[in-house]
mmCIF file of the N, C-alpha and C atoms, coordinates in Angstrom:
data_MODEL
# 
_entry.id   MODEL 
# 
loop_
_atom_site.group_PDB 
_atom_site.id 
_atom_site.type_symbol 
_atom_site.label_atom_id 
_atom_site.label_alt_id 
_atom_site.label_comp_id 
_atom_site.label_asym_id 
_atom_site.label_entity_id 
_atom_site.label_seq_id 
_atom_site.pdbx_PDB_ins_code 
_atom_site.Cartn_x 
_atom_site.Cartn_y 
_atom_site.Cartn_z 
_atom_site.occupancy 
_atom_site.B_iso_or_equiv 
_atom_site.pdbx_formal_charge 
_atom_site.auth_seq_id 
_atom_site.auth_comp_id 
_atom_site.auth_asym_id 
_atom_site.auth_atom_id 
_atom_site.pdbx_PDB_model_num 
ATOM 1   N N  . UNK A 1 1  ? 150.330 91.972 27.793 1.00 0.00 ? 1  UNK A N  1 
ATOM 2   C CA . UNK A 1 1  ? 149.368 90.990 27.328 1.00 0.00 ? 1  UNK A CA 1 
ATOM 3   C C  . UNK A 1 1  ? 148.805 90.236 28.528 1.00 0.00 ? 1  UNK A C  1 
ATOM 4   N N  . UNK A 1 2  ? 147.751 89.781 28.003 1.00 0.00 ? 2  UNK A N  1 
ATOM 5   C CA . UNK A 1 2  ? 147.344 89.190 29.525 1.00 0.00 ? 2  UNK A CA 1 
ATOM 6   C C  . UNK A 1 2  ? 146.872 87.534 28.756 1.00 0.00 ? 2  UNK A C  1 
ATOM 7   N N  . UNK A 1 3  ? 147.192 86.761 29.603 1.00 0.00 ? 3  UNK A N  1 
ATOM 8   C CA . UNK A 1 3  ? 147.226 85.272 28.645 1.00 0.00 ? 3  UNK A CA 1 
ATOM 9   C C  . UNK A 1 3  ? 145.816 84.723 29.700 1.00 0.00 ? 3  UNK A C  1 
ATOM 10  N N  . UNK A 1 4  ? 145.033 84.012 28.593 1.00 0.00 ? 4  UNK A N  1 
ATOM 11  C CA . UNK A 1 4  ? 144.090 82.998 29.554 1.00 0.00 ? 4  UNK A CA 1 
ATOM 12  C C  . UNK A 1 4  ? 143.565 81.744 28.803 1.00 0.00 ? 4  UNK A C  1 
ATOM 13  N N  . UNK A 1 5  ? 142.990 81.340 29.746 1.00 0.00 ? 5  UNK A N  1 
ATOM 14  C CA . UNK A 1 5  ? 142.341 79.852 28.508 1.00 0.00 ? 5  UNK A CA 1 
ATOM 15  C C  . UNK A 1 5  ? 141.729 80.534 27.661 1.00 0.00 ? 5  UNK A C  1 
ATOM 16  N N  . UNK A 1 6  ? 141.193 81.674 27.612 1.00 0.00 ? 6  UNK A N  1 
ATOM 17  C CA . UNK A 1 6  ? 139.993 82.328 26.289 1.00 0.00 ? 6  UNK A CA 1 
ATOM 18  C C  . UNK A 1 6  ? 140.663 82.900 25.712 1.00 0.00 ? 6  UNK A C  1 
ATOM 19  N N  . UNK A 1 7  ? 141.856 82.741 25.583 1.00 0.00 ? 7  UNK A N  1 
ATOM 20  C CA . UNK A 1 7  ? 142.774 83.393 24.347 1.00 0.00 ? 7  UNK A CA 1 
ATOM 21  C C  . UNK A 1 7  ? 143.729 84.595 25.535 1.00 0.00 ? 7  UNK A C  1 
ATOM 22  N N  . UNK A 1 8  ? 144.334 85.841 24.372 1.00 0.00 ? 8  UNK A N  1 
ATOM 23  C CA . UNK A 1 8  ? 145.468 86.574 24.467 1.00 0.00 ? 8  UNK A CA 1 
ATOM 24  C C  . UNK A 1 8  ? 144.871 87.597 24.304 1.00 0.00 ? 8  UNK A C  1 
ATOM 25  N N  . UNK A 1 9  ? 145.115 88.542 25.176 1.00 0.00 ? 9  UNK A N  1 
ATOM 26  C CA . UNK A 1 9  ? 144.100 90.189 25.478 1.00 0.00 ? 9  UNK A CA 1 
ATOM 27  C C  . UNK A 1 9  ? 145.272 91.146 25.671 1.00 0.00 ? 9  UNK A C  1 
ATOM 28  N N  . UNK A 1 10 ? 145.433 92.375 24.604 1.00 0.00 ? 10 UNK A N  1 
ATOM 29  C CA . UNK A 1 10 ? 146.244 93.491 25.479 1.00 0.00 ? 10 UNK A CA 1 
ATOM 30  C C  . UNK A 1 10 ? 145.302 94.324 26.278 1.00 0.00 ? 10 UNK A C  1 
ATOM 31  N N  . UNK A 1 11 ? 146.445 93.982 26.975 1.00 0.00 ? 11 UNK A N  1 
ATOM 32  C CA . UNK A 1 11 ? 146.020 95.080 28.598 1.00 0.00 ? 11 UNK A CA 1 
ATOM 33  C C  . UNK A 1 11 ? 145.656 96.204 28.446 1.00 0.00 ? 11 UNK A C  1 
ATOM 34  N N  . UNK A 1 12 ? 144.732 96.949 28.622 1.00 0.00 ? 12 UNK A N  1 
ATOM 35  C CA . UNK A 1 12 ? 144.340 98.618 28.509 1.00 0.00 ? 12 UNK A CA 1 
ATOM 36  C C  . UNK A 1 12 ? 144.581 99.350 29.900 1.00 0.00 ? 12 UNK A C  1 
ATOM 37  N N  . UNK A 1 13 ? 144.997 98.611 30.484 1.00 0.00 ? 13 UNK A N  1 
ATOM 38  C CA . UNK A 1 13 ? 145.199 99.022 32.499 1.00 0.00 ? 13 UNK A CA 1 
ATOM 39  C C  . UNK A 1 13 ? 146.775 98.687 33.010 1.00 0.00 ? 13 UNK A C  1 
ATOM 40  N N  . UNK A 1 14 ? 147.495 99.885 33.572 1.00 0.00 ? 14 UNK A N  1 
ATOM 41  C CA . UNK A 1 14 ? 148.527 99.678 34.159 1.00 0.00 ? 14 UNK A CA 1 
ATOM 42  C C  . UNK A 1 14 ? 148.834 98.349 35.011 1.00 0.00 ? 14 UNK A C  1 
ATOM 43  N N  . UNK A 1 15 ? 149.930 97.380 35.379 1.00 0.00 ? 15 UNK A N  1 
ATOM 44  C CA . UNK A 1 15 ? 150.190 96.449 36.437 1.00 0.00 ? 15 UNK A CA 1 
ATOM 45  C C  . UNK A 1 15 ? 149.487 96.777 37.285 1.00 0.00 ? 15 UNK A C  1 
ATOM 46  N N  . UNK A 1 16 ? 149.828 97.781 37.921 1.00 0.00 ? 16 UNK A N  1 
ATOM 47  C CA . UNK A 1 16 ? 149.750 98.538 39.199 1.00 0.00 ? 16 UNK A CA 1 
ATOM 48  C C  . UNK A 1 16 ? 148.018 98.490 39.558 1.00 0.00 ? 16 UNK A C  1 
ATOM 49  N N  . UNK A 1 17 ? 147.467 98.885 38.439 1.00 0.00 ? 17 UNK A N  1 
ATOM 50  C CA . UNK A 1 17 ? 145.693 98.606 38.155 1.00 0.00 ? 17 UNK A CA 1 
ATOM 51  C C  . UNK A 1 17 ? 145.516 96.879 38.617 1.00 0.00 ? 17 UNK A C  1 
ATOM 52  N N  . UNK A 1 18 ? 145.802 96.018 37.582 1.00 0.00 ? 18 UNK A N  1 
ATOM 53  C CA . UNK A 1 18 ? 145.541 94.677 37.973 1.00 0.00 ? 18 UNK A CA 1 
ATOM 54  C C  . UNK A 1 18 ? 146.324 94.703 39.763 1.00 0.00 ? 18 UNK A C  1 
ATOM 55  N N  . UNK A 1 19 ? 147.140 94.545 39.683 1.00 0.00 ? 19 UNK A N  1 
ATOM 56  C CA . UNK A 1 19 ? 147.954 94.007 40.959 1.00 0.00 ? 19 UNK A CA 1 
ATOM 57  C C  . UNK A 1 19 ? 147.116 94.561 41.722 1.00 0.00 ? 19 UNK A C  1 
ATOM 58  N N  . UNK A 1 20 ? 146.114 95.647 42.162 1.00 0.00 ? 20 UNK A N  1 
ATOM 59  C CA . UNK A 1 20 ? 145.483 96.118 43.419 1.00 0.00 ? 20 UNK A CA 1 
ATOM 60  C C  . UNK A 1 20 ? 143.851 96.049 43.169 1.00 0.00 ? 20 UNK A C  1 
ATOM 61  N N  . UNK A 1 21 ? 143.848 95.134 41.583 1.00 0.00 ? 21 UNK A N  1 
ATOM 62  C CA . UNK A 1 21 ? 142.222 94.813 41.580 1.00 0.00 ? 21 UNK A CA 1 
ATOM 63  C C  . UNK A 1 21 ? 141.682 93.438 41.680 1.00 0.00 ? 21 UNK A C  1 
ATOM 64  N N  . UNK A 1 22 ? 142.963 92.784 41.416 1.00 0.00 ? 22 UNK A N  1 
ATOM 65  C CA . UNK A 1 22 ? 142.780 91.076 41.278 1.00 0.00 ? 22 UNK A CA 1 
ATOM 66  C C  . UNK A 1 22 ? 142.861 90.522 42.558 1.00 0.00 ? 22 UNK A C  1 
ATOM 67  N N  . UNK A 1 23 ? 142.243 89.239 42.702 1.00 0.00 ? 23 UNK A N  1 
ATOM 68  C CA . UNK A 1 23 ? 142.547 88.793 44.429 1.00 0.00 ? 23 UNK A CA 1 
ATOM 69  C C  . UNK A 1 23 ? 143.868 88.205 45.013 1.00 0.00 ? 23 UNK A C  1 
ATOM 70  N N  . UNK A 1 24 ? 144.135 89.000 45.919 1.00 0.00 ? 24 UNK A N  1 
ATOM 71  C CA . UNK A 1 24 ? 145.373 88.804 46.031 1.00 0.00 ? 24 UNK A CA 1 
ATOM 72  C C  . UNK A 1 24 ? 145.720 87.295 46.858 1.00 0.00 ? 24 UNK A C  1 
ATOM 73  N N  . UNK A 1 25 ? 144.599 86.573 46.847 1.00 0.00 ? 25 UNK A N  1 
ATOM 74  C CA . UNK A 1 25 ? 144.642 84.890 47.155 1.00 0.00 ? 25 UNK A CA 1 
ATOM 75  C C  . UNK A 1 25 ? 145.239 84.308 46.167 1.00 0.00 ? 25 UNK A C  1 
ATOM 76  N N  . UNK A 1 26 ? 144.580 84.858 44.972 1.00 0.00 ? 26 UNK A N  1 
ATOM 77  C CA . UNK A 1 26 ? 144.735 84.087 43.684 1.00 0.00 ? 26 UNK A CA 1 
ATOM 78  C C  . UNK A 1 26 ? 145.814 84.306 43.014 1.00 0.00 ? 26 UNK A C  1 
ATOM 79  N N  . UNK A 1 27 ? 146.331 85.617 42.581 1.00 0.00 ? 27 UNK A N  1 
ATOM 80  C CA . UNK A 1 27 ? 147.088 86.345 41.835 1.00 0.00 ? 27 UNK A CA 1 
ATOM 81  C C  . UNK A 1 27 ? 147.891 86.796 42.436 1.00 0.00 ? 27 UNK A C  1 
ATOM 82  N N  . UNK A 1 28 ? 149.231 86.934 42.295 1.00 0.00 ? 28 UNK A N  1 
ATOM 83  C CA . UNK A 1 28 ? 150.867 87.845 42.948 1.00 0.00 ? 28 UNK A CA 1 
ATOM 84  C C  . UNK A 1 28 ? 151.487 88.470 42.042 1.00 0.00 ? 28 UNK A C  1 
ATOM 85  N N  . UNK A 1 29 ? 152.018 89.613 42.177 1.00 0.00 ? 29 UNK A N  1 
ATOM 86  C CA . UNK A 1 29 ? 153.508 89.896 41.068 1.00 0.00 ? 29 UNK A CA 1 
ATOM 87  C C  . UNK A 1 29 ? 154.351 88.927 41.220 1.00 0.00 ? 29 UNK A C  1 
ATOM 88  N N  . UNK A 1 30 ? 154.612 88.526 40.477 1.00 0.00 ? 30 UNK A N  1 
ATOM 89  C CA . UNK A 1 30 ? 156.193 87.827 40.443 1.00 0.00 ? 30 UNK A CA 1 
ATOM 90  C C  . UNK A 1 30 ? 157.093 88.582 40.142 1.00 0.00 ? 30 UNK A C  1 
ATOM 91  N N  . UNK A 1 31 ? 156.861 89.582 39.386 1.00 0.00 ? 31 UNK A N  1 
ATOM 92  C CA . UNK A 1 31 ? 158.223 90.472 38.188 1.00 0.00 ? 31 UNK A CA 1 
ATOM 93  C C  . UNK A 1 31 ? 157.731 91.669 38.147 1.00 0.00 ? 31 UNK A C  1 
ATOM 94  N N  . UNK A 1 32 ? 158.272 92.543 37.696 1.00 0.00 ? 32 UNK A N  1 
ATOM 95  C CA . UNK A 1 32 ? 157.765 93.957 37.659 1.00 0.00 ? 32 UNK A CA 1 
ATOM 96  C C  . UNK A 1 32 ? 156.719 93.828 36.539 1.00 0.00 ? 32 UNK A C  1 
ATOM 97  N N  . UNK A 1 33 ? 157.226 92.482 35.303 1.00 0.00 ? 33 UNK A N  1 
ATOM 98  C CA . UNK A 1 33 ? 155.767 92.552 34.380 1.00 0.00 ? 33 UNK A CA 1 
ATOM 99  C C  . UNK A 1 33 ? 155.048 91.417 34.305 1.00 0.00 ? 33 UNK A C  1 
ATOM 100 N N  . UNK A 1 34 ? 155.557 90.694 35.373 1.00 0.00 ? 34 UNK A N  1 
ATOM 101 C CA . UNK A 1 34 ? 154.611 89.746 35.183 1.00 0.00 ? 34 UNK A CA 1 
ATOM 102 C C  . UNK A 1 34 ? 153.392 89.207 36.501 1.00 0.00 ? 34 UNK A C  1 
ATOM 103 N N  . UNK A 1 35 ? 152.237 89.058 36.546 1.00 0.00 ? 35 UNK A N  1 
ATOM 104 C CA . UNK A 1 35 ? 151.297 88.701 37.640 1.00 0.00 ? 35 UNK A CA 1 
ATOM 105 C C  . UNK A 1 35 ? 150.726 87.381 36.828 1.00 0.00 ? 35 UNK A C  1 
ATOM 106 N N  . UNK A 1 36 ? 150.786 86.460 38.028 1.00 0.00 ? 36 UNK A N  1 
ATOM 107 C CA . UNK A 1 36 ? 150.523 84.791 38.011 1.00 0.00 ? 36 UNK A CA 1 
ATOM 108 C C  . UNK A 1 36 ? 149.212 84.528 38.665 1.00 0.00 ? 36 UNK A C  1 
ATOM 109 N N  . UNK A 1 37 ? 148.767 83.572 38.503 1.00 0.00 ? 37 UNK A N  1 
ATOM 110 C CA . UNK A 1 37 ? 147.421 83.103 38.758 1.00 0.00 ? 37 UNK A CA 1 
ATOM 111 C C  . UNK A 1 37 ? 148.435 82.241 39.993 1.00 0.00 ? 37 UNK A C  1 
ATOM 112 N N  . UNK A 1 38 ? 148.057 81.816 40.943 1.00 0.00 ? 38 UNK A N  1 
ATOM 113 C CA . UNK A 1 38 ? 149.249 80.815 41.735 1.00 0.00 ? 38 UNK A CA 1 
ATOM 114 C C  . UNK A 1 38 ? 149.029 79.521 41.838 1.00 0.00 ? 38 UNK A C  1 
ATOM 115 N N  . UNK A 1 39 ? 147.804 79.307 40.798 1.00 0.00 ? 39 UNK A N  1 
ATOM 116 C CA . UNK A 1 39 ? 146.923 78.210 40.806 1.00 0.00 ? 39 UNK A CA 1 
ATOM 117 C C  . UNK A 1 39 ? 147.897 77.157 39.543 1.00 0.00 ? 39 UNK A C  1 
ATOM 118 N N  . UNK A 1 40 ? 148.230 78.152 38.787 1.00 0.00 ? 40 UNK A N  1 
ATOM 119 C CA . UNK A 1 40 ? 149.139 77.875 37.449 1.00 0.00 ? 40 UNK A CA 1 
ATOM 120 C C  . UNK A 1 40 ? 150.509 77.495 38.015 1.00 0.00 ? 40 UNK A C  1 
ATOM 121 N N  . UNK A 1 41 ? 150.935 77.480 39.000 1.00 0.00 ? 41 UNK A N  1 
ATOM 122 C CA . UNK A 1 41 ? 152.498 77.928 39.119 1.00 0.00 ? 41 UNK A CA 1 
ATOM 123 C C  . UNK A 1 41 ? 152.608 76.361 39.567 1.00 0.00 ? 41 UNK A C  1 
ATOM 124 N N  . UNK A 1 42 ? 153.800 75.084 39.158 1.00 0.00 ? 42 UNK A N  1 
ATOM 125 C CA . UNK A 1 42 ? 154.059 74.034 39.378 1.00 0.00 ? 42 UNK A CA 1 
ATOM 126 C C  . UNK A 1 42 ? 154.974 74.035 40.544 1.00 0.00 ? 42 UNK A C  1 
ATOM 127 N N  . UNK A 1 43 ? 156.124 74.758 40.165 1.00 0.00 ? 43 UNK A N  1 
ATOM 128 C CA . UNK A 1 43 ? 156.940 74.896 40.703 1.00 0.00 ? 43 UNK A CA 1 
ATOM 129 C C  . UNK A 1 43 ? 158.225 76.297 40.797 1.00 0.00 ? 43 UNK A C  1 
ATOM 130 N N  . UNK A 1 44 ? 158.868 76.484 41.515 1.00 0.00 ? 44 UNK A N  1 
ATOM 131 C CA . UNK A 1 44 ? 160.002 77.649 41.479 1.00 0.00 ? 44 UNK A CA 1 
ATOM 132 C C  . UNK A 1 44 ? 161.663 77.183 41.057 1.00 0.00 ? 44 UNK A C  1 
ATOM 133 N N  . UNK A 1 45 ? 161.859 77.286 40.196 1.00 0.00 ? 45 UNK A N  1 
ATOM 134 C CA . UNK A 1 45 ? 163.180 77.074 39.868 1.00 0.00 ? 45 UNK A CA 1 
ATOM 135 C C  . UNK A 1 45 ? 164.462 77.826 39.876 1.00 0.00 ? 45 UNK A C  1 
ATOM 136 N N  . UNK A 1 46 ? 165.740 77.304 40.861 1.00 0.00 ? 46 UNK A N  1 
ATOM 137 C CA . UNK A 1 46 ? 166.732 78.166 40.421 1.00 0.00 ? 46 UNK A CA 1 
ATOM 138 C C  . UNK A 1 46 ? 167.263 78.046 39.191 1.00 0.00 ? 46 UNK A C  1 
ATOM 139 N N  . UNK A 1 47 ? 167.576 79.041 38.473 1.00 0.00 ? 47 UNK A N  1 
ATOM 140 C CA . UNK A 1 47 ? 168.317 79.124 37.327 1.00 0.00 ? 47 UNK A CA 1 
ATOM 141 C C  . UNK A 1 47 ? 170.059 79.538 37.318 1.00 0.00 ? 47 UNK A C  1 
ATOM 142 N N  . UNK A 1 48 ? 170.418 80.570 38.598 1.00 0.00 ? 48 UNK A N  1 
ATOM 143 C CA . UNK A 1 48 ? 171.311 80.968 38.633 1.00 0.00 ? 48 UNK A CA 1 
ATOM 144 C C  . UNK A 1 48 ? 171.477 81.466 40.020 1.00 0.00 ? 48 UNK A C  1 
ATOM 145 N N  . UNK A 1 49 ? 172.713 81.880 40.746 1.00 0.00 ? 49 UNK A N  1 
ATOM 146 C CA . UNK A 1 49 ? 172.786 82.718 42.211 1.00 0.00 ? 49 UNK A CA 1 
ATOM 147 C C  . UNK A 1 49 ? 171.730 83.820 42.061 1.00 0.00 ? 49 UNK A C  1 
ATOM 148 N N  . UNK A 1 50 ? 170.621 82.921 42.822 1.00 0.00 ? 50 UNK A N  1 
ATOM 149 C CA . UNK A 1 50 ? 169.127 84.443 43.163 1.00 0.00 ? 50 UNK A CA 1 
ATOM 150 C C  . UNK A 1 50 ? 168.545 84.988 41.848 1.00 0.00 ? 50 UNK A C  1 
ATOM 151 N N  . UNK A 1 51 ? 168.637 84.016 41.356 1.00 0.00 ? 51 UNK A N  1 
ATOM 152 C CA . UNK A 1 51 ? 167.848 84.142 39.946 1.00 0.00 ? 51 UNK A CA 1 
ATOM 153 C C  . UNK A 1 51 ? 166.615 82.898 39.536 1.00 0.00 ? 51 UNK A C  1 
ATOM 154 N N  . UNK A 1 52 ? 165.096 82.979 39.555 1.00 0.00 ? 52 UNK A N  1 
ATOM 155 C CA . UNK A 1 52 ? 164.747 82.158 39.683 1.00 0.00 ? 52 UNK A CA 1 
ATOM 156 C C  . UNK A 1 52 ? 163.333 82.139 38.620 1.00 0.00 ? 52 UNK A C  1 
ATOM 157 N N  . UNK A 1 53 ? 163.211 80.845 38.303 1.00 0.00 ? 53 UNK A N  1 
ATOM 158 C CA . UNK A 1 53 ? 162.109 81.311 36.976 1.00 0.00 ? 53 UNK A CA 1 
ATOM 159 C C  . UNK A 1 53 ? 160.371 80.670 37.893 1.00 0.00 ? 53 UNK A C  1 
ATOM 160 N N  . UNK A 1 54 ? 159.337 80.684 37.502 1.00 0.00 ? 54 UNK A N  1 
ATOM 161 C CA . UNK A 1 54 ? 158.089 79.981 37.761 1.00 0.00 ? 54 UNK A CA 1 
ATOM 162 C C  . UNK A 1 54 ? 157.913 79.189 36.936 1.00 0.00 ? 54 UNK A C  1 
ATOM 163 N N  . UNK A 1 55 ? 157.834 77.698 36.995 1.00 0.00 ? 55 UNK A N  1 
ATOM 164 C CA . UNK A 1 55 ? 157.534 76.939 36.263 1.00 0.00 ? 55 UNK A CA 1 
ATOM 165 C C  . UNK A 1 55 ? 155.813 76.772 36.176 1.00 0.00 ? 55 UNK A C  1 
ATOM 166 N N  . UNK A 1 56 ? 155.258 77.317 34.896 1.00 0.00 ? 56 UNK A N  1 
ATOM 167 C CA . UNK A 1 56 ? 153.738 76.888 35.481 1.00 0.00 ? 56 UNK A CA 1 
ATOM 168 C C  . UNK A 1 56 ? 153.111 75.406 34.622 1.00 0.00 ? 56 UNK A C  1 
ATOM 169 N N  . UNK A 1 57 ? 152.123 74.675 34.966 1.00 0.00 ? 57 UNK A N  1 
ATOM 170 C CA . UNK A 1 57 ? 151.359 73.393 34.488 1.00 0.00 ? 57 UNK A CA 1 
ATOM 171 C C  . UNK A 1 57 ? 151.866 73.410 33.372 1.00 0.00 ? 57 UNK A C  1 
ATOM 172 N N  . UNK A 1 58 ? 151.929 74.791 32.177 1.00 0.00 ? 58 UNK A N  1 
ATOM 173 C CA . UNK A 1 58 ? 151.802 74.118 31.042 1.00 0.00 ? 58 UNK A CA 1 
ATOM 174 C C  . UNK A 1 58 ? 153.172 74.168 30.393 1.00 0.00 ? 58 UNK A C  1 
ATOM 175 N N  . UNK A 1 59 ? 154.015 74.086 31.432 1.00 0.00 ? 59 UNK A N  1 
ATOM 176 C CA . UNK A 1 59 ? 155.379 73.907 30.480 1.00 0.00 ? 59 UNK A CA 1 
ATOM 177 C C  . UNK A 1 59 ? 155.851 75.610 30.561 1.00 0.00 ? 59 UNK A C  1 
ATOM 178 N N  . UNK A 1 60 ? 155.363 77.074 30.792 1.00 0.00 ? 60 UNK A N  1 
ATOM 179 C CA . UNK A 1 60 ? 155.640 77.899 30.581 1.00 0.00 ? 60 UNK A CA 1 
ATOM 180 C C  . UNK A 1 60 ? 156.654 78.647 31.593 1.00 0.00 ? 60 UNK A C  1 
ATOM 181 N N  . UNK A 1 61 ? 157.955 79.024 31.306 1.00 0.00 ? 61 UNK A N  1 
ATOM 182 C CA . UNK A 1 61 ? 158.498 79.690 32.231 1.00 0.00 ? 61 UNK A CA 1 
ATOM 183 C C  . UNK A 1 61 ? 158.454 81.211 32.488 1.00 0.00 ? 61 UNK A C  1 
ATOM 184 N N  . UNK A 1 62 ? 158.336 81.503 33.801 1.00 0.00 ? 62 UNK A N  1 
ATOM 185 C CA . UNK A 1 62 ? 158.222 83.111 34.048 1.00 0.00 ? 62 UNK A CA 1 
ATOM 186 C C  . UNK A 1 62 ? 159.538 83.407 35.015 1.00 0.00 ? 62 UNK A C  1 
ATOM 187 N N  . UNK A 1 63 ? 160.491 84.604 34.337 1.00 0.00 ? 63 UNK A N  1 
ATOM 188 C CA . UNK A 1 63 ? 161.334 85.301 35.315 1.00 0.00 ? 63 UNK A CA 1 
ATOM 189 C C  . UNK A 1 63 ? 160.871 85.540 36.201 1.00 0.00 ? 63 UNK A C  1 
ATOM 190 N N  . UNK A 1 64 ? 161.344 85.590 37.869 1.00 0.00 ? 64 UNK A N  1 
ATOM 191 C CA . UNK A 1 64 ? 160.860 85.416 39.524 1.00 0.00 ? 64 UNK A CA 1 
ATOM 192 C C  . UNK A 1 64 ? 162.007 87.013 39.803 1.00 0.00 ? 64 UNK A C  1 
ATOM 193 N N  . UNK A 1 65 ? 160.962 87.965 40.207 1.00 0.00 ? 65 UNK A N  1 
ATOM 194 C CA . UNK A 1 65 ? 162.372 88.942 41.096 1.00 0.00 ? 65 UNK A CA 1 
ATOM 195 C C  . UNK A 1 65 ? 162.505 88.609 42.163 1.00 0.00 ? 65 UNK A C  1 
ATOM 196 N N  . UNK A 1 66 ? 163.513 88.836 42.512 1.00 0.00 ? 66 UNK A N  1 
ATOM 197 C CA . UNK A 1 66 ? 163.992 88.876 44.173 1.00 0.00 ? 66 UNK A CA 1 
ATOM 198 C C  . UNK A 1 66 ? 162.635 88.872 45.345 1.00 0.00 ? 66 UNK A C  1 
ATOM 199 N N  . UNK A 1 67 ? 162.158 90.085 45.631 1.00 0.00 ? 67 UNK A N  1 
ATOM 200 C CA . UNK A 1 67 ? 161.223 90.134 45.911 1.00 0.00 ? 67 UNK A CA 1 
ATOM 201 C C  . UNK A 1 67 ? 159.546 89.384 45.938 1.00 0.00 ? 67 UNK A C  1 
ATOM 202 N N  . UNK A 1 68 ? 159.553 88.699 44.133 1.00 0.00 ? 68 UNK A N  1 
ATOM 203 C CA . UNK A 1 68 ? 158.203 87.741 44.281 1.00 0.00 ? 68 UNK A CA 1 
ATOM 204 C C  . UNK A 1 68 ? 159.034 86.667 44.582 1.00 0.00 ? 68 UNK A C  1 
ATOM 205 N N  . UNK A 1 69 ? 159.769 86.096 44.328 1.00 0.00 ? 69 UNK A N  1 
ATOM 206 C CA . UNK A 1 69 ? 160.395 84.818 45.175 1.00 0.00 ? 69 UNK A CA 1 
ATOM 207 C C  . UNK A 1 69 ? 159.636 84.546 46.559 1.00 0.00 ? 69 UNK A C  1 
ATOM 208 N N  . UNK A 1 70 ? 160.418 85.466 47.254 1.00 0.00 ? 70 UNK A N  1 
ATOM 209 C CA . UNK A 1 70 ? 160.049 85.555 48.524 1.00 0.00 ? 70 UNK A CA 1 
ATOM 210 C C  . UNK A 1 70 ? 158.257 85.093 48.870 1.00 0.00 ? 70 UNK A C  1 
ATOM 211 N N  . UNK A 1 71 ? 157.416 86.566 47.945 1.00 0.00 ? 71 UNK A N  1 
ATOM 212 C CA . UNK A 1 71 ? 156.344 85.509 47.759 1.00 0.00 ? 71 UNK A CA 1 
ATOM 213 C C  . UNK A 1 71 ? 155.788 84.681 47.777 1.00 0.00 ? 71 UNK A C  1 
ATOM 214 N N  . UNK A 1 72 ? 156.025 84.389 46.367 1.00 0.00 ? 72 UNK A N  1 
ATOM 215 C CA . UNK A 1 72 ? 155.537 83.056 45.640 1.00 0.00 ? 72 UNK A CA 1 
ATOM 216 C C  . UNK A 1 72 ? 155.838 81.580 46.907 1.00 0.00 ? 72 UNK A C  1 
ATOM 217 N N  . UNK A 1 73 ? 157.323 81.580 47.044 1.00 0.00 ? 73 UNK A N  1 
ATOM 218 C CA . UNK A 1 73 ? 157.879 80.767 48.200 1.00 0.00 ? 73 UNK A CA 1 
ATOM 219 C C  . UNK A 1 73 ? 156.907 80.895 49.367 1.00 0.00 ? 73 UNK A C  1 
ATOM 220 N N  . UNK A 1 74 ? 156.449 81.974 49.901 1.00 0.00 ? 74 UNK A N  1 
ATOM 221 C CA . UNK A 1 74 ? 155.633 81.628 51.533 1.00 0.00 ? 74 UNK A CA 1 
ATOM 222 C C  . UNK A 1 74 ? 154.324 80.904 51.075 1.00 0.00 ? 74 UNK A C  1 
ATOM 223 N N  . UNK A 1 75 ? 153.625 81.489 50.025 1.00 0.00 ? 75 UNK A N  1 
ATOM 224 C CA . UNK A 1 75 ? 152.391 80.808 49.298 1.00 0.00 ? 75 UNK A CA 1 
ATOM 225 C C  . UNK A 1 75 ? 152.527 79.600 49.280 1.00 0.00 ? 75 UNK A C  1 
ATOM 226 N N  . UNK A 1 76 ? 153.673 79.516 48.319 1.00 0.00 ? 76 UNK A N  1 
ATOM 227 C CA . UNK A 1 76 ? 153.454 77.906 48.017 1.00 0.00 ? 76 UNK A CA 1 
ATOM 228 C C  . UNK A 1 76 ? 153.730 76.855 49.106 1.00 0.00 ? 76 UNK A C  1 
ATOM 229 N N  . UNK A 1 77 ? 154.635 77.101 49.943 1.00 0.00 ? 77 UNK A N  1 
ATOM 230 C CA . UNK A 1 77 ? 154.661 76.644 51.225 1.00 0.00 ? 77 UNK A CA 1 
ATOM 231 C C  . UNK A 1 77 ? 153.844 76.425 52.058 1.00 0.00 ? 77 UNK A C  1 
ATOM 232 N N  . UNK A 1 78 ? 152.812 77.252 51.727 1.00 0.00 ? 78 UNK A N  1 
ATOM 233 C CA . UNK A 1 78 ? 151.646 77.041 53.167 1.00 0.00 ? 78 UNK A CA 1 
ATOM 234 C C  . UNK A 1 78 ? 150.213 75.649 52.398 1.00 0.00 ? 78 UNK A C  1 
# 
């Protein structure tokens, strides 16, 4: 599904499609299914040892892999 202010759209295009068509300023994988706007993202939360969720503006949490951590973390940092 792909969520936006104009409502809830299923996807007709692989991740792999978005993740190498969207700008990658704007947008990251976080998860194997999930890609974030980074504009949305409040904050990074641990939940557990290396387990970490995305807190975004509206209250919504997203599972973080290992890997978008790392991510998300240099982004939001800079």
């Amino acid at each position: 599904m792909i969520y936006s202010d104009k409502g809830n759209f299923l996807k007709q295009k692989t991740m792999k499609y978005f993740e190498e068509n969207l700008d990658p300023a704007e947008f990251i994988r976080i998860h194997r299914s999930y890609i974030v706007n980074i504009t949305h993202v409040k904050q990074i939360q641990l939940v557990e040892k290396e387990s970490y969720n995305a807190l975004l503006h509206d209250n919504i949490k997203l599972p973080v892999s290992k890997s978008g951590y790392q991510i998300l973390k240099e982004i939001l940092e800079k």
